[in-house]
C-alpha positions as a Markdown table, in Angstrom:
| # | Residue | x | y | z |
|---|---|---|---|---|
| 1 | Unk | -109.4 | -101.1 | 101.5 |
| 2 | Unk | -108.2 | -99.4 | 98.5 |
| 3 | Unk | -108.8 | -100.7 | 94.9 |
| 4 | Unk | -105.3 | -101.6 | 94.2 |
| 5 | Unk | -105.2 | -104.2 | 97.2 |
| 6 | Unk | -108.3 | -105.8 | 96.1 |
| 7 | Unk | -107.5 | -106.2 | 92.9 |
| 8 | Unk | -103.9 | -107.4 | 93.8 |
| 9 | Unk | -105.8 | -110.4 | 96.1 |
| 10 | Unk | -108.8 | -111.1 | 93.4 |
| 11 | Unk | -105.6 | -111.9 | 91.1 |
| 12 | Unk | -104.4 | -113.7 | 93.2 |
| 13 | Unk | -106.9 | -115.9 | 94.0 |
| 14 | Unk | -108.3 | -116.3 | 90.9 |
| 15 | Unk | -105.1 | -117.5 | 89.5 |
| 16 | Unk | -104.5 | -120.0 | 92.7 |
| 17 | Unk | -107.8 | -121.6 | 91.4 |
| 18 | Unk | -106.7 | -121.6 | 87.8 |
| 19 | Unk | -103.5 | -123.0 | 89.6 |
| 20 | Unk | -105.5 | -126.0 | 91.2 |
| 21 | Unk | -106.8 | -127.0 | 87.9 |
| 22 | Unk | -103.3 | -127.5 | 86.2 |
| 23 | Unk | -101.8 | -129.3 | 89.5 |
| 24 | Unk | -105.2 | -131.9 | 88.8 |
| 25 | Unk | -104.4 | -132.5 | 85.3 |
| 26 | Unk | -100.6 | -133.4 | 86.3 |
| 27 | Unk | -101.2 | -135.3 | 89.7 |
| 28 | Unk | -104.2 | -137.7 | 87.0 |
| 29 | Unk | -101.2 | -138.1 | 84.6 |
| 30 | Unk | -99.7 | -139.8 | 87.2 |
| 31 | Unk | -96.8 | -136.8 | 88.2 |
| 32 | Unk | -95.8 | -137.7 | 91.6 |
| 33 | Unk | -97.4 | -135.2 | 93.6 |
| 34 | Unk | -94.1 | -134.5 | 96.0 |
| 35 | Unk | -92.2 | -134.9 | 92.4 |
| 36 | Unk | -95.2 | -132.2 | 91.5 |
| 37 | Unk | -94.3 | -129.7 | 94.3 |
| 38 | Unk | -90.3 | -129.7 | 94.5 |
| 39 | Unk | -90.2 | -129.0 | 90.5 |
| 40 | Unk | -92.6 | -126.3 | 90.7 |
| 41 | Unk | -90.6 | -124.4 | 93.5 |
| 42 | Unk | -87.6 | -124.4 | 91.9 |
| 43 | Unk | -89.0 | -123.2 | 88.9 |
| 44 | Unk | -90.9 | -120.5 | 90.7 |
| 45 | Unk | -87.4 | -119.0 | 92.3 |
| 46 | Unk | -85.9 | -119.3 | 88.3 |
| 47 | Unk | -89.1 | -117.2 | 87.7 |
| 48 | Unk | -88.7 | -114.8 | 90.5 |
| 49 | Unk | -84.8 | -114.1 | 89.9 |
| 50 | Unk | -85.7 | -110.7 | 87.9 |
| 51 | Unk | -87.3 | -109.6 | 91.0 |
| 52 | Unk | -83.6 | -110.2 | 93.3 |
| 53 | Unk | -82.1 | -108.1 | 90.2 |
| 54 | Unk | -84.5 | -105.7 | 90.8 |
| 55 | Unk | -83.9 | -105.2 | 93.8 |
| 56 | Unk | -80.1 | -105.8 | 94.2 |
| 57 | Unk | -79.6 | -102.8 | 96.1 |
| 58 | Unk | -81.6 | -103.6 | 98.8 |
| 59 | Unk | -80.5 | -107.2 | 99.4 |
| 60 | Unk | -77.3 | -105.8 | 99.9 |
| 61 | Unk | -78.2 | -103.7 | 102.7 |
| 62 | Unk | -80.2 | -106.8 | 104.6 |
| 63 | Unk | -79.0 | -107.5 | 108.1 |
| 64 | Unk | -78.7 | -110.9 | 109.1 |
| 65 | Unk | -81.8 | -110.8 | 111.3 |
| 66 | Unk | -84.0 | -110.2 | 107.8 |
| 67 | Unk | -82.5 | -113.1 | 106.2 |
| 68 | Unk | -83.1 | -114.9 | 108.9 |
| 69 | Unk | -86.6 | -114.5 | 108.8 |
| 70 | Unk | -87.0 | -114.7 | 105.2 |
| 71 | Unk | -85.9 | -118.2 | 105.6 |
| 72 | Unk | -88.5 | -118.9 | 108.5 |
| 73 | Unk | -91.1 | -117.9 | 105.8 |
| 74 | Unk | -89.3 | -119.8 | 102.9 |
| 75 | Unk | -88.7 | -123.3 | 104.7 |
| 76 | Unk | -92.1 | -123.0 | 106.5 |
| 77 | Unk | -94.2 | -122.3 | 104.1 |
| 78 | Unk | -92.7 | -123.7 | 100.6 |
| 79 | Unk | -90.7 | -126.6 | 102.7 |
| 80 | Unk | -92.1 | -128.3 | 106.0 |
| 81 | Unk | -96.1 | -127.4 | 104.8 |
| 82 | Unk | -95.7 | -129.1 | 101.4 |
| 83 | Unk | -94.3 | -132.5 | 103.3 |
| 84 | Unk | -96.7 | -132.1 | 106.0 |
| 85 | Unk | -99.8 | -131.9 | 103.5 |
| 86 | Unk | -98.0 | -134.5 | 101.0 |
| 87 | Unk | -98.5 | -136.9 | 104.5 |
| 88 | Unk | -102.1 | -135.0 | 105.0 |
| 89 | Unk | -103.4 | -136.0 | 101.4 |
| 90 | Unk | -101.8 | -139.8 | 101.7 |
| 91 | Unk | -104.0 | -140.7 | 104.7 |
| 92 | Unk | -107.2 | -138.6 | 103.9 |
| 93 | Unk | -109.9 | -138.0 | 101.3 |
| 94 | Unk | -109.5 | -134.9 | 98.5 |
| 95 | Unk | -112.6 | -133.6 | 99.8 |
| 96 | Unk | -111.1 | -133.6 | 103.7 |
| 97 | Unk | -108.0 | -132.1 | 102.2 |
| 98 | Unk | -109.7 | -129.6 | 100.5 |
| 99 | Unk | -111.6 | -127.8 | 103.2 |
| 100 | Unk | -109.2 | -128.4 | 105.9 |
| 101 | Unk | -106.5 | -126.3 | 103.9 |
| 102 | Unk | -108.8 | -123.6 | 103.7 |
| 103 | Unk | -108.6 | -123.3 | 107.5 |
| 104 | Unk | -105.4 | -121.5 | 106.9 |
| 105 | Unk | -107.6 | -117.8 | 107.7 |
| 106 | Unk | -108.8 | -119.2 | 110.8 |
| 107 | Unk | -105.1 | -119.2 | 111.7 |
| 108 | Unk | -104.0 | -116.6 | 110.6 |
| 109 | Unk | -105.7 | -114.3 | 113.0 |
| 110 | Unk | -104.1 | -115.4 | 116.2 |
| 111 | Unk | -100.8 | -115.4 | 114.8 |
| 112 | Unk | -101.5 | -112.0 | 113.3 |
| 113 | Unk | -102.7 | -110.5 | 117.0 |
| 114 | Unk | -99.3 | -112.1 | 118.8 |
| 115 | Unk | -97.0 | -110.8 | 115.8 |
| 116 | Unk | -98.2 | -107.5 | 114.4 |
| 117 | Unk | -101.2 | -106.5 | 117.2 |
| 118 | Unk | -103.5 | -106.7 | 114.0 |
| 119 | Unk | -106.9 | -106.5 | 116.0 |
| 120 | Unk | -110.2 | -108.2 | 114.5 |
| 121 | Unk | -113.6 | -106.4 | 114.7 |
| 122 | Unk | -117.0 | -107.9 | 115.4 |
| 123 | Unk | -117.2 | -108.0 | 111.6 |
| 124 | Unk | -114.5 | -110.0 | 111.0 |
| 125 | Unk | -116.2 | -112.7 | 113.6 |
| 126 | Unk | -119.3 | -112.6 | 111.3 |
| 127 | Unk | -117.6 | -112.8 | 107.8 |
| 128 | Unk | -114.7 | -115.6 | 109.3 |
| 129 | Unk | -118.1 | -117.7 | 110.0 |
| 130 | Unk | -119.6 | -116.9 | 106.6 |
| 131 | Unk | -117.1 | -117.3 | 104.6 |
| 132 | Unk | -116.2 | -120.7 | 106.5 |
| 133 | Unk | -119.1 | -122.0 | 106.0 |
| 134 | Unk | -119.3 | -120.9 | 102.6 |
| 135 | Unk | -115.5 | -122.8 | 101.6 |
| 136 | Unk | -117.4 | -125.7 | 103.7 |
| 137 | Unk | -120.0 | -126.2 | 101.5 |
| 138 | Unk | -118.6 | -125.3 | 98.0 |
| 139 | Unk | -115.8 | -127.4 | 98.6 |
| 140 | Unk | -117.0 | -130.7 | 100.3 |
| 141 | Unk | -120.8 | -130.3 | 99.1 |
| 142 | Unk | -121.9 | -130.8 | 102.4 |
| 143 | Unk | -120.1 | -133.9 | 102.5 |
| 144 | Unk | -117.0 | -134.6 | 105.1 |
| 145 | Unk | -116.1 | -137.4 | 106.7 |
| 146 | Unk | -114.4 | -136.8 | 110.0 |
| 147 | Unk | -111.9 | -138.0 | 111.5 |
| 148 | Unk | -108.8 | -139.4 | 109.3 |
| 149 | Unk | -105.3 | -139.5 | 110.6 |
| 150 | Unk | -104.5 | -137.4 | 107.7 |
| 151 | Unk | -106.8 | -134.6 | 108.6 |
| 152 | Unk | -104.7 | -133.6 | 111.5 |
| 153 | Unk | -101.2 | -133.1 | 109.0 |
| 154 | Unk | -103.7 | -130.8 | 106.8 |
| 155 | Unk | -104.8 | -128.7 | 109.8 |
| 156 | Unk | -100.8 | -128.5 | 110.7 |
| 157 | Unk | -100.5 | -126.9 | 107.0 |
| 158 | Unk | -102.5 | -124.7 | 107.7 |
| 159 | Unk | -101.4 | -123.9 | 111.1 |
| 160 | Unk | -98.1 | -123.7 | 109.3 |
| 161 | Unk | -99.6 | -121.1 | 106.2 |
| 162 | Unk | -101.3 | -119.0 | 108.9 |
| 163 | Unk | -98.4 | -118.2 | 110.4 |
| 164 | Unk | -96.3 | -117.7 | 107.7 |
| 165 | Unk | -98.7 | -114.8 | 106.5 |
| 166 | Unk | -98.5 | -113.0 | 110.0 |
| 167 | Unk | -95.0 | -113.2 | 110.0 |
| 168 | Unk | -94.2 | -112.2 | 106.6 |
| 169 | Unk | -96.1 | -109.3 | 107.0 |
| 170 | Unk | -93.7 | -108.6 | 110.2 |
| 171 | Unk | -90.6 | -108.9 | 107.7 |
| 172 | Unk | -91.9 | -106.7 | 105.5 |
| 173 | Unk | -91.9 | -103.7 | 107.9 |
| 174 | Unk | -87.9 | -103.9 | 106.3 |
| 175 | Unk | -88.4 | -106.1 | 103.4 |
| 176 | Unk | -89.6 | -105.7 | 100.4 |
| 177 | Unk | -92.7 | -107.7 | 99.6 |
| 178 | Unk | -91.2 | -108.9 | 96.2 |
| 179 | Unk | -88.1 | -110.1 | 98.3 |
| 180 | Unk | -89.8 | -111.9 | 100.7 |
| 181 | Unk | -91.3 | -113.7 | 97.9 |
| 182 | Unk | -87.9 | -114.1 | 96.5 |
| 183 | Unk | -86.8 | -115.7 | 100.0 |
| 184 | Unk | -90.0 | -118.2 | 100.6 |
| 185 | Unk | -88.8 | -119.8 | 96.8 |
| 186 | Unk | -85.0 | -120.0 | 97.5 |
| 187 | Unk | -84.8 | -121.4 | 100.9 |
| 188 | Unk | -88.2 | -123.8 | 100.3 |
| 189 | Unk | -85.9 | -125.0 | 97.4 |
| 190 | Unk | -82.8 | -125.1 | 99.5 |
| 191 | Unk | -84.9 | -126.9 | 102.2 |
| 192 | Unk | -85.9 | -129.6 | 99.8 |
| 193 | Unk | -83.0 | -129.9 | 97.7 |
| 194 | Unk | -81.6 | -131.7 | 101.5 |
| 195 | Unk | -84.6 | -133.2 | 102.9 |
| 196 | Unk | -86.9 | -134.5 | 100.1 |
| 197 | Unk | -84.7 | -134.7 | 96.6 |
| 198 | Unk | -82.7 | -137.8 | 98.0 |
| 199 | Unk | -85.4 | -139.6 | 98.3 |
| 200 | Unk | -87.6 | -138.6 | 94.8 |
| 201 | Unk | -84.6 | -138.6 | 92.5 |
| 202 | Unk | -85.6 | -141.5 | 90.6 |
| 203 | Unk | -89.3 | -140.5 | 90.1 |
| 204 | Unk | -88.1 | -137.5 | 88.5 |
| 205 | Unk | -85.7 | -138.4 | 86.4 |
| 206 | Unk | -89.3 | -140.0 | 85.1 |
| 207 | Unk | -91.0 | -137.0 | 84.2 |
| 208 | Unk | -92.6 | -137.4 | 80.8 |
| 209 | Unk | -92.6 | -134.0 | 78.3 |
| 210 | Unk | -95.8 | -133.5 | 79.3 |
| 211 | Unk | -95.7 | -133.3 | 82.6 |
| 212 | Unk | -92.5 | -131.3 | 82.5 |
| 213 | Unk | -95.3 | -128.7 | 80.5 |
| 214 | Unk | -97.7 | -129.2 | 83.2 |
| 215 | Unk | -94.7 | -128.2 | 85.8 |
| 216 | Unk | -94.0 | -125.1 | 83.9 |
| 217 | Unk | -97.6 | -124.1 | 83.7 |
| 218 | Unk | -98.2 | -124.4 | 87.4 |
| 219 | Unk | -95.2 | -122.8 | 88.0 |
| 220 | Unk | -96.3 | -119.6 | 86.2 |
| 221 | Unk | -99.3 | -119.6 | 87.8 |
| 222 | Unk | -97.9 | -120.2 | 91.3 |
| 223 | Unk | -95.3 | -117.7 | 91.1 |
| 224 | Unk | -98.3 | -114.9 | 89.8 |
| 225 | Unk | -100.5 | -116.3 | 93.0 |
| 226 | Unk | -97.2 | -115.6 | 95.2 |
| 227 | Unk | -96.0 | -112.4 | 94.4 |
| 228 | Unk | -99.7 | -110.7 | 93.9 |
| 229 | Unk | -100.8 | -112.7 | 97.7 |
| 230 | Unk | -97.1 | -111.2 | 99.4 |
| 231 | Unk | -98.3 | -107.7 | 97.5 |
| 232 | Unk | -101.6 | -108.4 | 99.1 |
| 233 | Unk | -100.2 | -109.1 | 102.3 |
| 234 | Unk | -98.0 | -106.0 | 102.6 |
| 235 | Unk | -101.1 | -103.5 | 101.6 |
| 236 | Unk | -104.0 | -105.1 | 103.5 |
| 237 | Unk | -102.5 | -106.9 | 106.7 |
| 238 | Unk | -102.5 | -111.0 | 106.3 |
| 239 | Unk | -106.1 | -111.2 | 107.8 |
| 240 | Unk | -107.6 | -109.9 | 105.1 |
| 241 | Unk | -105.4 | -111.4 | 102.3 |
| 242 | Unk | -106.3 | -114.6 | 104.1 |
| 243 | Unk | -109.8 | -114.6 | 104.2 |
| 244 | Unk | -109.8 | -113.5 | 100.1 |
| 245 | Unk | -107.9 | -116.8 | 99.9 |
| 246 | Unk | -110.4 | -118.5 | 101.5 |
| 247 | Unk | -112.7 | -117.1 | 98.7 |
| 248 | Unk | -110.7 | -118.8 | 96.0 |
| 249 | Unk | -112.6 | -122.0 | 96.3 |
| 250 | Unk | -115.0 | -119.9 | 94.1 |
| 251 | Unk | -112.5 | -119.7 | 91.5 |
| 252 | Unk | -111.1 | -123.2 | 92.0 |
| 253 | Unk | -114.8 | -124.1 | 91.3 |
| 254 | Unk | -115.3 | -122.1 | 88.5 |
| 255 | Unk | -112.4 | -123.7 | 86.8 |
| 256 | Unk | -113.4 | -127.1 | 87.1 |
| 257 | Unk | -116.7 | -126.4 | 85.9 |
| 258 | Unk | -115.3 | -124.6 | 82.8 |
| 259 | Unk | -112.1 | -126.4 | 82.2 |
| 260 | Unk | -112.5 | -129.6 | 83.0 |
| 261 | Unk | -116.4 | -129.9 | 82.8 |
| 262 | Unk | -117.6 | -131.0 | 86.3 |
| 263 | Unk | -120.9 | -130.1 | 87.9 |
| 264 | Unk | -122.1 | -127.9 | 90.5 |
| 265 | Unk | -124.4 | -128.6 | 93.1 |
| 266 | Unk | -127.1 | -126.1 | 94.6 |
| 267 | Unk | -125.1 | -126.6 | 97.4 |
| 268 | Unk | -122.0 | -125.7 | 96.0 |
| 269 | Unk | -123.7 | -122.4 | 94.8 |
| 270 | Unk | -125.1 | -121.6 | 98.1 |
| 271 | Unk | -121.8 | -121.3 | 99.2 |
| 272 | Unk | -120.1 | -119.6 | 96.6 |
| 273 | Unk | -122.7 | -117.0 | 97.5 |
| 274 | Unk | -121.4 | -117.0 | 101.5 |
| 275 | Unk | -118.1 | -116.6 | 99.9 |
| 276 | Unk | -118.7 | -113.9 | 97.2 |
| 277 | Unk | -121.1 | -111.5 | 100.4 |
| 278 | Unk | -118.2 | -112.3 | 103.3 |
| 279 | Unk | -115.6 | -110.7 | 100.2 |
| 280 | Unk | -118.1 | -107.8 | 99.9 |
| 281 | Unk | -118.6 | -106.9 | 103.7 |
| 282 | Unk | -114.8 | -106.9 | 103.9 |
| 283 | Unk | -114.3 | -104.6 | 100.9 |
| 284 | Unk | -117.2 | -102.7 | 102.2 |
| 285 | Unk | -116.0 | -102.5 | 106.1 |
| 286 | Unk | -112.6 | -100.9 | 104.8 |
């Protein structure tokens, strides 16, 4: 794996903890969380319109067949996934929530075999197990509480998230990574704009000036965690960009300790340390 790749997905997942941090402080100011999540999408595609101008020439030349799947990326992953885990996080506990999302490398790696014949080594086996068990414990604390009806809309997220990171990789065999990223904000947008707007419009004409800062914030964030993750994606295959995101519950933890003063357990620390050596065998096996 070389150095640029890594650092792209380190970026990236640092930032996606940072992220996490800012989307707490809104959703405990009482910002609607599906309010939360159609804001900072559209935002994100304001954000990402220099990289369409960049790239002008190229969308120009797109066939049909690329837009198409574009927009499978776009209203899968920033549309159906965010109302599936909005029903997810309704009927479960954060701590459920939490881990379960972090499944998303799990299925990843079937998707990525059926789309793009992206094999996985013995090693990968090993370090998928670690690693789980290291998002496990640093993000429930040993604690879970199985099962919740919510629990199975979080594992469709992620079912959802997986695939979306197999097959943007397939699009960008044509597509630039940047414009794939471009495509997953305008059509999640679109897609919400019709299915979930209509029925939020009230809630945000709410929006205090706060929050709307809290929005921006996590819109910056998200959009860095995006385009470096899609970078990530293109460089490394989505199995490996996958199970770096997996390691961002290091970060996420990190944060919250930092920013917002929380504890950590030993048991928290025990798997930030699975997480931090399955990141190192990867980097070291490539």
């Amino acid at each position: 794996m070389d150095r640029e790749s890594v650092s792209l997905l380190l970026f990236a997942s640092a930032i996606y903890g940072l992220g996490i941090i800012v989307v707490k402080e809104g959703l405990n100011d009482g910002l609607h969380p599906l309010v939360f999540s159609f804001l900072r999408t559209l935002f994100c595609l304001v954000l990402v319109v220099p990289l369409a101008l960049r790239h002008g020439a190229t969308l120009q030349c797109l066939s049909r067949r690329n837009y198409k799947d574009i927009a499978i990326v776009g209203i899968i992953a920033e549309g159906l996934v965010i109302l599936i885990l909005f029903v997810g996080q309704k009927n479960t506990s954060a701590v459920n929530a939490g881990f379960l999302i972090r499944l998303t490398f799990l299925f990843t790696f079937p998707f990525a075999y059926i789309l793009l014949k992206e094999d996985i080594g013995r090693i990968f086996i090993a370090v998928a197990a670690m690693m789980l068990g290291g998002a496990f414990l640093i993000s429930t604390g040993g604690n879970i509480i199985f099962p919740m009806l919510g629990d199975i809309f979080v594992v469709m997220a992620a079912i959802g998230l997986g695939f979306t990171n197999a097959y943007a990789k397939k699009t960008m065999a044509i597509v630039p990574a940047d414009l794939v990223t471009v495509g997953r904000f305008f059509f999640g947008t679109s897609f919400l704009l019709v299915f979930l707007v209509p029925h939020i419009h009230r809630e945000i004409l709410a929006v205090t000036g706060f929050q709307w800062g809290i929005v921006l914030l996590s819109s910056v964030l998200y959009t860095g965690f995006v385009v470096a993750f899609y970078r990530g994606i293109s460089l490394a295959g989505p199995n490996i960009a996958s199970l770096f995101f997996t390691a961002g519950s290091v970060f996420s933890a990190l944060f919250a300790v930092l920013l917002l003063g929380e504890s950590i357990t030993y048991v928290q620390i025990v798997g930030a340390l699975l997480l931090i050596g399955g990141g190192a065998l990867v980097i070291w096996n490539n």
